[in-house]
C-alpha positions in Angstrom: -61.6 -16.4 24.0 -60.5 -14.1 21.4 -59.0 -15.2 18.3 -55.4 -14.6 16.9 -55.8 -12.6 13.4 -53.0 -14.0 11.6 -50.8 -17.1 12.7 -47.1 -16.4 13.6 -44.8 -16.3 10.4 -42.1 -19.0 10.3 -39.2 -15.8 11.0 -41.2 -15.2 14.1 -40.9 -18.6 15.5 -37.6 -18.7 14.6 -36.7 -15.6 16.6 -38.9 -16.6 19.7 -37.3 -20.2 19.8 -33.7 -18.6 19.5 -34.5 -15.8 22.4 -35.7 -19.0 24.7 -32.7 -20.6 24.1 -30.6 -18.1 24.7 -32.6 -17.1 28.1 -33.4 -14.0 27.0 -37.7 -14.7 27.8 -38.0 -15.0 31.5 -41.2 -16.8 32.6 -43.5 -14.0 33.7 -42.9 -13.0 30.0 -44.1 -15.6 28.6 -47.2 -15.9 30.5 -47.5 -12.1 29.5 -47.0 -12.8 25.9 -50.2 -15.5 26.0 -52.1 -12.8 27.4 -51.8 -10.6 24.0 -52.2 -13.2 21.7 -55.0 -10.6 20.0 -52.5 -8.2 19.3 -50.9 -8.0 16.0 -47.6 -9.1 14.7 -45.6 -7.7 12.3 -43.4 -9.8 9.8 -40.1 -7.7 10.3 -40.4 -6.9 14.5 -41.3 -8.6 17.3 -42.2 -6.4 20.3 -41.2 -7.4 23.9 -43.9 -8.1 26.2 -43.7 -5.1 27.7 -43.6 -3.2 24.0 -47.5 -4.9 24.2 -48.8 -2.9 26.8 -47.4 0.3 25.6 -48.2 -0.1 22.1 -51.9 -1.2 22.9 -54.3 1.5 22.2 -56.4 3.6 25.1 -60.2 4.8 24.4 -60.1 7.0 26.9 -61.8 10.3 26.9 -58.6 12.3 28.7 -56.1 10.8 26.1 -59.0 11.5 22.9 -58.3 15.5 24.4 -55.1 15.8 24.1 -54.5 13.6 20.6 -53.3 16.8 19.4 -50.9 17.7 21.8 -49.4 14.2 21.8 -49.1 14.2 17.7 -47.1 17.1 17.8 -44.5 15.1 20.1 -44.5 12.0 17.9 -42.2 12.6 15.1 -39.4 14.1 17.5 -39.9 10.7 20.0 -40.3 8.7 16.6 -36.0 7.0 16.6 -36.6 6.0 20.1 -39.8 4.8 19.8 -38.3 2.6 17.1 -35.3 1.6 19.1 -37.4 0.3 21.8 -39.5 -1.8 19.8 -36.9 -3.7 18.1 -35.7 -6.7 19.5 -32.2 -7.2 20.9 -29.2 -9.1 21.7 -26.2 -8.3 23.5 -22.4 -9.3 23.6 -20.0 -10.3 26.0 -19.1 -6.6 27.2 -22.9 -5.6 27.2 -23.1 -3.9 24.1 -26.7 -4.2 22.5 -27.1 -5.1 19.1 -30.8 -5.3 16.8 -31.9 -7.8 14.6 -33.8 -5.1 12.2 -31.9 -2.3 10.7 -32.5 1.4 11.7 -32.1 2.5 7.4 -35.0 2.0 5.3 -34.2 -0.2 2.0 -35.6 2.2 -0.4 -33.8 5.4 0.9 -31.4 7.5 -1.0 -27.9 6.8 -0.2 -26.0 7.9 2.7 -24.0 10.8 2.4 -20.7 8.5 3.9 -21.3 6.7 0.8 -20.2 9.3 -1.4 -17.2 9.9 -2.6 -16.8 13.7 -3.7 -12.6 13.3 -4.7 -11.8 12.3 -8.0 -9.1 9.6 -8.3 -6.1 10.1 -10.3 -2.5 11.5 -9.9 -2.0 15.2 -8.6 -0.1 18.5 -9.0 2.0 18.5 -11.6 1.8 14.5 -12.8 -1.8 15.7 -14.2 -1.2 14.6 -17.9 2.7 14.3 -18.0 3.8 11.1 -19.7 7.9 11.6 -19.6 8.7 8.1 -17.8 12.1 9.7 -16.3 10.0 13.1 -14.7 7.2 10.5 -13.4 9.8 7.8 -11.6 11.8 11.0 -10.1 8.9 12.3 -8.8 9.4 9.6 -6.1 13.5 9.5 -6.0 13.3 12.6 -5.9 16.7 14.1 -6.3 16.9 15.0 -2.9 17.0 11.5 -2.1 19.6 10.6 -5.2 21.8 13.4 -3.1 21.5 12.2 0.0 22.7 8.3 -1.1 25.2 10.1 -2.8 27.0 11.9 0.0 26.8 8.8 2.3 28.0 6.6 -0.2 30.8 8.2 -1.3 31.6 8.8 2.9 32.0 5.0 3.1 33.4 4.6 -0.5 36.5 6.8 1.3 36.6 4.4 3.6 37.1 1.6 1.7 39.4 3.2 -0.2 42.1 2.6 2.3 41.8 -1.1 2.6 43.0 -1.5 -0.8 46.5 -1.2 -0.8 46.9 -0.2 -4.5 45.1 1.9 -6.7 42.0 0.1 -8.6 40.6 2.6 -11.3 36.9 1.2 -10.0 37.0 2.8 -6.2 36.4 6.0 -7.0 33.7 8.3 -6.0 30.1 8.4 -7.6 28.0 10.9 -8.5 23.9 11.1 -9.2 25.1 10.4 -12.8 25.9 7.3 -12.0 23.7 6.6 -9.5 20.7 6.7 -11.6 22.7 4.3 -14.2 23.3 1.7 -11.1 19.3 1.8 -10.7 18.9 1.2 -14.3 20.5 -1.9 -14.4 18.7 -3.1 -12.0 15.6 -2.4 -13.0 16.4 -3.7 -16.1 17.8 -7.1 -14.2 14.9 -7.0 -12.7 12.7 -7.2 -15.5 14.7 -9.5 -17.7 14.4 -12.0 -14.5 17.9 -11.4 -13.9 17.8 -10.1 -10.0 19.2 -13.7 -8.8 21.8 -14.4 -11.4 25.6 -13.9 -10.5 27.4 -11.1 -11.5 30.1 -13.5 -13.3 26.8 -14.5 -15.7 25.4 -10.9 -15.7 28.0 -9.1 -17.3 29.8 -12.4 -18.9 30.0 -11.8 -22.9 27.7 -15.0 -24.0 25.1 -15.1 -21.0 24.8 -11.3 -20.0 23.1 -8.7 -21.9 25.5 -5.8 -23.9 24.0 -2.2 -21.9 25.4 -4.1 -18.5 29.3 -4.1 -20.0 28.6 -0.8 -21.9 27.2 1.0 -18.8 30.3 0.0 -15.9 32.2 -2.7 -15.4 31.5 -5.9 -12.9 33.9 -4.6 -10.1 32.5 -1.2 -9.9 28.6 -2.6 -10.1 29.7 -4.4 -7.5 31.5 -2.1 -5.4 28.8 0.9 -5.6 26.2 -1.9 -4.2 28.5 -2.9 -1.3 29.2 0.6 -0.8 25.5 2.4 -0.7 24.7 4.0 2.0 21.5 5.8 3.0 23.0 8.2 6.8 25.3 9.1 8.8 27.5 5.9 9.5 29.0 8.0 12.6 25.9 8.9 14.0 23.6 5.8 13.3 24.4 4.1 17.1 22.9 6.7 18.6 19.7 7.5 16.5 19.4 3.9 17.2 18.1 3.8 20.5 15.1 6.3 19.5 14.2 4.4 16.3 15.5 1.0 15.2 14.2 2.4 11.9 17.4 4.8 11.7 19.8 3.5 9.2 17.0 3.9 6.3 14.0 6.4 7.8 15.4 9.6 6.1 15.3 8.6 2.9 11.9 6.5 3.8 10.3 9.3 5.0 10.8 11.6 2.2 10.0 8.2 -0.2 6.9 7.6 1.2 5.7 11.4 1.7 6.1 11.7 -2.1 3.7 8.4 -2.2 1.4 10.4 -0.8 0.9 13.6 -1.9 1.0 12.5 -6.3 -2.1 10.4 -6.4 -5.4 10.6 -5.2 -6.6 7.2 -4.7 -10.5 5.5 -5.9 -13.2 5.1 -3.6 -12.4 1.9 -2.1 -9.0 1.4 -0.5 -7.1 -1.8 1.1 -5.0 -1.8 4.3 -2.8 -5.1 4.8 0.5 -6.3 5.2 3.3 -6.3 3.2 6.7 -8.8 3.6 9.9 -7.4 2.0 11.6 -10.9 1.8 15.4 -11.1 3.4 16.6 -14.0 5.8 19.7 -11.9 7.1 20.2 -10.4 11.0 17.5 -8.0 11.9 16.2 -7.0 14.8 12.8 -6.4 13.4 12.4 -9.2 11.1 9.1 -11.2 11.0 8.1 -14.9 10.5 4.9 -14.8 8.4 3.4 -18.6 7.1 1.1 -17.1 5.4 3.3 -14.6 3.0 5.0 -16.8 0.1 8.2 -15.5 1.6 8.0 -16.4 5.3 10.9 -14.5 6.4 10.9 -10.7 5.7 10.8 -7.1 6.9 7.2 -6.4 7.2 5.6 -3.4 6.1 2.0 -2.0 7.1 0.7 -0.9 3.3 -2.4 0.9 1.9 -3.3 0.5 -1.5 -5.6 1.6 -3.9 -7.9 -1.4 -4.6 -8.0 -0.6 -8.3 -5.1 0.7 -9.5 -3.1 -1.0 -7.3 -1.5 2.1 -6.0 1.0 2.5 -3.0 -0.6 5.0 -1.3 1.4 5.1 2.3 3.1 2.6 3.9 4.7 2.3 7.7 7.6 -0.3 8.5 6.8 -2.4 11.6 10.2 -2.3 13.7 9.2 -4.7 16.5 6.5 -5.0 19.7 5.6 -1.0 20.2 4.0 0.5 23.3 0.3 1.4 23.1 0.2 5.0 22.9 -3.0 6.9 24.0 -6.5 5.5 24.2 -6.5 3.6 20.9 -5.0 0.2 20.5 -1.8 -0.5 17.9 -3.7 -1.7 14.9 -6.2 1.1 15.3 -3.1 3.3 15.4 -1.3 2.3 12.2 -4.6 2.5 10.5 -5.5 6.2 11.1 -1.5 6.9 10.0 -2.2 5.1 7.0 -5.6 7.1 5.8 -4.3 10.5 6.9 -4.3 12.1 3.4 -7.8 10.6 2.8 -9.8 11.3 6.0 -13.1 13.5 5.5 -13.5 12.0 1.7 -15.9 9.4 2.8 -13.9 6.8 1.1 -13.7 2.9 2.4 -11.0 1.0 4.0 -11.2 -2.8 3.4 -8.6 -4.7 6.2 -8.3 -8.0 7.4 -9.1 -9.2 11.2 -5.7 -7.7 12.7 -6.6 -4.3 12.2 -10.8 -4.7 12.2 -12.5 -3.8 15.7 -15.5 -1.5 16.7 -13.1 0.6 17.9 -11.4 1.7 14.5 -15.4 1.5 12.6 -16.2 4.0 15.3 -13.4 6.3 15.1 -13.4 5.9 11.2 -16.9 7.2 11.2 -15.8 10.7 12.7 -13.0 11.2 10.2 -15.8 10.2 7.3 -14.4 7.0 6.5 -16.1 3.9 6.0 -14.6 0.4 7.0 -15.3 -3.3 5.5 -13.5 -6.0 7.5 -13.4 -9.5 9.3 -13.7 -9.6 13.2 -11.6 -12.3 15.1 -14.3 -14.4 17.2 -12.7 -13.0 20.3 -13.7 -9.5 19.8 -16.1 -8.8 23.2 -18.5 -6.7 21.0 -19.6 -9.9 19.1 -22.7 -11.3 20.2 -22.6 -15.1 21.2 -25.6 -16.3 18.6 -22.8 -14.9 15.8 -20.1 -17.3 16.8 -22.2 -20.4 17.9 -22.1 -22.8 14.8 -24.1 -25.6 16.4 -27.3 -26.0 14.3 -26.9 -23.6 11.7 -27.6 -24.2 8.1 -24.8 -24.1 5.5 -24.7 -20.5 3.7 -26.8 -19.3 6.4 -26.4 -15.8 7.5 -27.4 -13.5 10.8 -27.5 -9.8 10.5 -27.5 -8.0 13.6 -27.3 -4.1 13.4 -26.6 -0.6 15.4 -27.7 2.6 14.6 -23.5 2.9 12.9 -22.3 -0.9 12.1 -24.1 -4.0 10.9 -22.1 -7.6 11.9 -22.9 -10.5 9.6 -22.7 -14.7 10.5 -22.0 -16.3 7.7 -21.7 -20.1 7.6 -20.0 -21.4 4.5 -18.9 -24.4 5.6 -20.2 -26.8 8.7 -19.5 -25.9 11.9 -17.7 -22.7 10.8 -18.3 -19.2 10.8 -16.8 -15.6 9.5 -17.4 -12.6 10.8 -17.9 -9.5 9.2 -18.5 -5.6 10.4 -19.2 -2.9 7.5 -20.3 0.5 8.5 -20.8 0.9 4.6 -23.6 -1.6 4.3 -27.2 -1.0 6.3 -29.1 -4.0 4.8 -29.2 -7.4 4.7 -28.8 -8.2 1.5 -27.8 -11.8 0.6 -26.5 -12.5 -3.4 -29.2 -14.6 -5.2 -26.5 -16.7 -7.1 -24.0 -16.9 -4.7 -26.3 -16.9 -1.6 -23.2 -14.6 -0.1 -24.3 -11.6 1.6 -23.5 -8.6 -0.2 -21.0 -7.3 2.4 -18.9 -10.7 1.8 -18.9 -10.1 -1.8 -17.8 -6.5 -1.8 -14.7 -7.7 1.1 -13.7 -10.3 -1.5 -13.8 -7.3 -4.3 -11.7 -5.3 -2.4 -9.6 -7.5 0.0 -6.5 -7.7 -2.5 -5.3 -4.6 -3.2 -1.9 -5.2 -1.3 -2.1 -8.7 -2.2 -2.0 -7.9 -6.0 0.5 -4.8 -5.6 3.0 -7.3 -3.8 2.3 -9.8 -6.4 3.5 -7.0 -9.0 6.7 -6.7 -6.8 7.8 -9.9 -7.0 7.3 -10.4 -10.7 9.8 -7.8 -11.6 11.4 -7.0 -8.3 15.0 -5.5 -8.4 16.0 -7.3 -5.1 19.8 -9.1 -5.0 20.8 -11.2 -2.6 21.8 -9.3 0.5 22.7 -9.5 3.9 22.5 -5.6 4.7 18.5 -5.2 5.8 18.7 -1.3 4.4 19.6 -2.1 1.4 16.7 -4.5 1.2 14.5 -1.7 2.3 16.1 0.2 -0.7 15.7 -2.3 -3.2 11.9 -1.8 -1.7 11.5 1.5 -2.5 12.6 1.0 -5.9 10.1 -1.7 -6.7 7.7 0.3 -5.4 8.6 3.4 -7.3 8.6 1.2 -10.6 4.5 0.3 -9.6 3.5 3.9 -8.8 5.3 5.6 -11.8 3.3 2.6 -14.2 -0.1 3.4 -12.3 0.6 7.3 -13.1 1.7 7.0 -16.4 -1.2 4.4 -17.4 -3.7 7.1 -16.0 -2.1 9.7 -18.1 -2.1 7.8 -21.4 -4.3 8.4 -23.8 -3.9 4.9 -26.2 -6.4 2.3 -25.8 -3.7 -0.2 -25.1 -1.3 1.7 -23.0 2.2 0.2 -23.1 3.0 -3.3 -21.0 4.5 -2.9 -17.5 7.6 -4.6 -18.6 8.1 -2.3 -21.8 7.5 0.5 -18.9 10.0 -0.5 -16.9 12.7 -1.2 -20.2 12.1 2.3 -20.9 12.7 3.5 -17.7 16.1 1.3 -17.4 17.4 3.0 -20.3 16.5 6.6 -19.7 18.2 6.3 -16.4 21.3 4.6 -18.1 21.6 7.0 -21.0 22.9 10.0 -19.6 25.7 8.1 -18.2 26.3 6.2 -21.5 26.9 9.8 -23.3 29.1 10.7 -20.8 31.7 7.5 -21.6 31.5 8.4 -25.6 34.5 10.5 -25.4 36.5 7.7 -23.0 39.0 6.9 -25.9 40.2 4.1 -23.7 37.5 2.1 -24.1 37.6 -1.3 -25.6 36.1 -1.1 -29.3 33.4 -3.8 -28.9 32.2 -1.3 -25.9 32.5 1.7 -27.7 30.6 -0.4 -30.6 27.8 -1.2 -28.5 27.3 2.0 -26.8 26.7 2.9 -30.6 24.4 0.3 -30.9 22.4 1.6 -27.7 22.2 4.7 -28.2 21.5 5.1 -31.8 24.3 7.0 -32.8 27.2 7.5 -35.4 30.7 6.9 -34.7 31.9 10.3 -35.7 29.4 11.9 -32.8 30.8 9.3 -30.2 34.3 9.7 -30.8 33.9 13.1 -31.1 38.0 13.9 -31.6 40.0 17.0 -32.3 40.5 18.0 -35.9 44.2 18.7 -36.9 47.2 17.3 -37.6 49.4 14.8 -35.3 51.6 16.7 -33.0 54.7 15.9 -30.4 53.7 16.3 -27.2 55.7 19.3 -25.6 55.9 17.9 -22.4 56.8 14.5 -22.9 60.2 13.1 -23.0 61.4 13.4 -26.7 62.2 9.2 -26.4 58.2 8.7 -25.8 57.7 10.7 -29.0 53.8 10.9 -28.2 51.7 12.1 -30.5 48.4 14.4 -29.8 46.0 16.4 -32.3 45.2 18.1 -29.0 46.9 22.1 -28.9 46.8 24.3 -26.1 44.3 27.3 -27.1 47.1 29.8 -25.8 50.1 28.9 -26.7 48.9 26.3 -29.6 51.5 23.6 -28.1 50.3 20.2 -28.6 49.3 18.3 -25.3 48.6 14.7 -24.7 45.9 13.4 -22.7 48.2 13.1 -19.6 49.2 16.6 -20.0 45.7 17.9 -20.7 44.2 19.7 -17.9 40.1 20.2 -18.2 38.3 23.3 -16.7 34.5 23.9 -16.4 32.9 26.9 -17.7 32.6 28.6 -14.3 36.1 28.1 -13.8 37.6 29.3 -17.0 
C-alpha cells in the first residue's frame, strides 16, 4: 500500500466533515476518495473525487506528442479549470457559491475600486464662500417665487374672513420671505423651534432681531398662510401622486442637491424620518427612528462630509414596476448622478440583495451591505449557528460577490455581501472581518446627517404635512450650504456650524430690516434696535427730508399737519397720507 505524502491539514478536515454533514459526499465518493489517498492535497482547495481522476497525470506516449498542442490551449481553459476545482456550496434557489476566492491576494487593485471623480462642490460653488449665494443655491429663487405666488393666493383668501382691516394680512414678497426663513433658522439654532410665540417675541424671554424683523401676528400669519401649488388644482394632481401638494418645489430642491456637489468615494443609502404626528396618508411608524412617527424619506449621503446628495419621499405601498424589485428601484434613483464612477454604496438589509450587487456592478458601482437570512441566494451553512465558534467567520465567494458569516454573539449570525472586498481578511485586533469593519465605517452617513437635523432643526409644531416637508428642506439646505462652505474655506478651524447658521439668519433678515429704516411709525425701542443690528447711525436710519416744517396743502386747515415733505413740482408741502411714491420705471 502506498503511503500518503503529507497528512490532511486541520482546514481540510474541517471542510470534509462540514460537506458530510451537509450530504454533499455521496457514498461512491467516498470510497473513491480512499482510492487517491496518494494524491496530493493542497492547503487552500480540496478537489472533488472526480477533480482526482482528471487532474492525475497520463504517461502515455499519444498525450507526450501532443504536449505542445495541449499547452497552447491551457492558459485560455485556465478560469474554468480553476472553477471546477474549487469546492462548492449552493443555496436555496440553486445558486453555487466557492469557498476559495477567484482574486489573487497580492494582485493590484481592481479597476471598480477606483475612484477617478474628485469630491467636492461643483460649477460655480468652486471656491465661493458668500453664506447667502451658497444657501440660495438650493432655495433657489425660483422656488422663493413660486411660495410666494401661492401664498399670497391663499393670504387673499384669508383676507376676507377678517371682517376689519388688520395692517398684518397683507401680501408678502421674496423680501420677506427670506426674513420669515431667517428667524427660523435662527430659532432653530438658539433651541427655540418649540417655544410659543407669546415667549419668542415677548420683551424679557425672546431675543430683540424677532420684534425688529415683524411682529407676532404677521410671523404667524405668513406660517399659517404658506403655500407651496395650486390650491385649486391639488385634488386632482392628487390621484397621480399623493406627493402633489409639495413635489414642485421638491423636485427642483432636491435636483439642486444634486448637481452642486460631487460626493467622496464611499456613499450611504438609508432612511430618513421627518418627525410629525398629524393626518397623512403616507405617514410611517418606525421603532427604530428616535421619532417613531414621521414622513419617511429614502436619503443618500456622503459618508464623510455628511452630504445630502438625493433624496426620494416614500408616499405609501407602490407597485413593482419592471423586472427589479422596490428597494432595488429607489436605490438606482438615488445613485443616478454617480453611476460609472466606481464609487460604493453602503445600505442596510432593506435595500441589500444580489439583485442590486448585480446590477450595481454594470453601472460601475460597488455595494457593502447586510442580507436578511431569508434571502434564497444565502447558502444554508451561512445561517446555521448551531456549533459555531464565537467571532467565527465563513467566507464563501463568486466570481462578482463574496458573503461573510460572522458570529459575534452565540447562536447568532450577520450576514454580509460586498462586491468591493475579494478576500478574506479577518482584523487581528478586533477578529472582525474586514468587510464588517469597513460597513461599520460607512453605515452612518444618514444616521449622522439626521442627527445634524435635529440638533438645529427649524421645525414648529404643525399639523400641515407640507409644511413639515418645507421645514425639511430648510434643514437640509442649512447642512449642504455648511458642507460647501467648510470645503471652500481656507482657515484651519473653519467657523462652527451654529455660527454658520447665525450668519446665515442674519443675511437673510437684513435686507428686510433696511427696508423698515424709513417706517417713521415705528416704536423707538424697535427703531433702536434695528440700530443695534445692523450697525448703523441714527441719521442713516431715519433718513428724513431736510427743510423746514410746512402745512400740509391738502389737509383740513383744523388738522394743521405739519410735513418737511414738498412736492418736486409745485414745491407744496405733502404729508405722509398725501404722499404718493412712484418707482423709477414709472416716473
Amino acid at each position: 500500500m502506498n503511503e500518503r505524502k503529507r497528512p490532511l491539514s486541520q482546514i481540510e478536515l474541517e471542510r470534509i466533515a462540514l460537506a458530510i454533514q451537509n450530504d454533499e459526499l455521496e457514498d461512491d465518493e467516498a470510497a473513491e476518495s480512499e482510492e487517491s489517498e496518494t494524491e496530493d492535497f493542497t492547503t487552500n482547495e480540496i478537489l472533488e473525487d472526480d477533480e482526482f481522476d482528471a487532474a492525475e497525470p497520463q504517461n502515455t506516449n499519444e498525450e507526450s506528442n501532443q504536449c505542445n498542442d495541449v499547452s497552447d490551449n491551457t492558459a485560455a481553459s485556465s478560469s474554468s479549470y480553476e472553477t471546477e476545482n474549487r469546492k462548492a456550496i449552493y443555496a436555496k434557489n440553486g445558486r453555487k457559491w466557492y469557498l476559495k476566492s477567484f482574486h489573487a491576494r497580492n494582485a493590484r487593485t481592481a479597476r471598480k475600486n477606483i475612484v477617478l471623480h474628485l469630491p467636492g462642490p461643483k460649477g460655480c460653488l468652486r471656491n465661493l464662500k458668500c453664506i447667502r449665494k451658497i444657501w440660495n443655491s438650493f432655495f433657489t429663487d425660483e422656488i422663493l417665487d413660486i411660495i410666494v405666488q401661492y401664498t399670497n393666493h391663499q393670504i387673499n383668501i384669508k383676507r376676507t374672513r377678517y371682517k376689519t382691516a388688520q395692517r398684518y394680512i397683507g401680501e408678502t414678497n421674496v423680501v420677506e420671505l427670506r426674513a420669515l426663513l431667517g428667524l427660523l433658522y435662527l430659532s432653530g439654532v438658539m433651541k427655540s423651534a418649540h417655544l410659543t410665540l407669546h415667549d419668542l417675541f415677548s420683551l424679557e424671554l425672546g431675543p430683540p432681531v424677532f420684534r425688529a424683523t415683524m411682529c407676532k401676528n404677521r410671523f404667524e400669519f405668513l406660517i399659517n398662510c404658506l403655500r407651496f401649488d395650486n390650491k385649486a388644482t391639488r385634488e386632482e394632481r392628487k390621484k397621480q401622486d399623493k406627493f402633489a401638494a409639495t413635489r414642485e418645489i421638491w423636485d427642483i430642491f432636491e435636483g439642486c442637491c444634486r448637481r452642486n456637489y460631487s460626493p467622496s468615494e464611499y456613499v450611504t443609502i438609508d432612511e430618513t424620518l421627518l418627525a410629525f404626528r398629524g393626518r397623512c396618508p403616507f405617514k410611517m411608524y418606525i421603532p427604530s427612528k428616535p421619532d417613531k412617527y414621521g414622513l419617511k424619506l429614502v436619503t443618500m449621503c456622503d459618508s464623510r462630509t455628511f452630504y445630502m446628495c438625493s433624496a426620494k419621499p416614500y408616499i405609501g405601498k407602490e407597485v413593482r414596476e419592471g423586472p427589479f424589485s422596490i428597494p432595488t428601484h429607489y436605490v438606482l434613483n438615488l445613485t443616478k448622478e454617480i453611476q460609472g464612477s466606481n464609487r460604493n454604496c453602503t445600505m442596510d438589509n432593506w435595500f441589500s440583495s444580489l439583485e442590486v450587487a448585480e446590477k450595481l456592478l454594470e453601472l460601475k458601482l460597488t455595494m457593502v451591505g447586510t442580507l436578511r437570512k431569508n434571502k434564497p441566494d444565502i447558502p444554508k451553512q451561512l445561517v446555521e449557528t448551531k456549533g459555531k465558534a464565537v467571532q467565527s467567520s465563513m467566507f464563501v465567494h463568486n466570481d462578482q460577490s463574496t458573503l461573510v458569516s460572522y458570529v459575534p454573539k452565540k447562536n447568532k449570525t450577520v450576514i454580509l455581501i460586498s462586491t468591493m472586498h475579494t478576500q478574506p481578511d479577518i482584523n487581528e485586533h478586533t477578529k472582525k472581518p474586514e468587510m464588517i469593519m469597513f460597513y461599520n465605517e460607512t453605515k452612518g452617513g444618514v444616521d449622522t446627517f439626521d442627527q445634524l437635523c435635529h440638533s438645529t432643526t427649524v421645525s414648529r409644531k404643525t399639523r400641515r404635512w407640507p409644511l413639515r416637508i418645507f421645514y425639511g428642506m430648510m434643514d437640509i439646505a442649512g447642512i449642504n450650504s455648511y458642507v460647501i462652505y467648510k470645503w471652500n474655506e481656507d482657515a484651519d478651524k473653519p467657523v462652527q456650524r451654529s455660527a454658520f447658521l447665525k450668519q446665515l439668519s442674519m443675511s437673510l433678515v437684513e435686507e428686510h430690516l433696511r427696508g423698515r429704516m424709513n417706517n417713521g411709525r415705528l416704536p423707538r425701542e424697535i427703531r433702536s434696535n434695528i440700530r443695534q443690528i445692523l450697525k448703523c447711525d441714527e441719521e442713516e436710519v431715519l433718513q428724513r427730508a431736510e427743510g423746514p416744517l410746512g402745512r400740509c396743502d391738502y389737509c383740513p386747515r383744523a388738522k394743521n399737519r405739519k410735513a418737511r415733505n414738498k412736492c418736486e413740482h409745485c414745491k407744496k408741502s405733502v404729508c405722509a397720507e398725501h404722499r404718493l411714491s412712484i418707482c423709477v420705471d414709472c416716473k
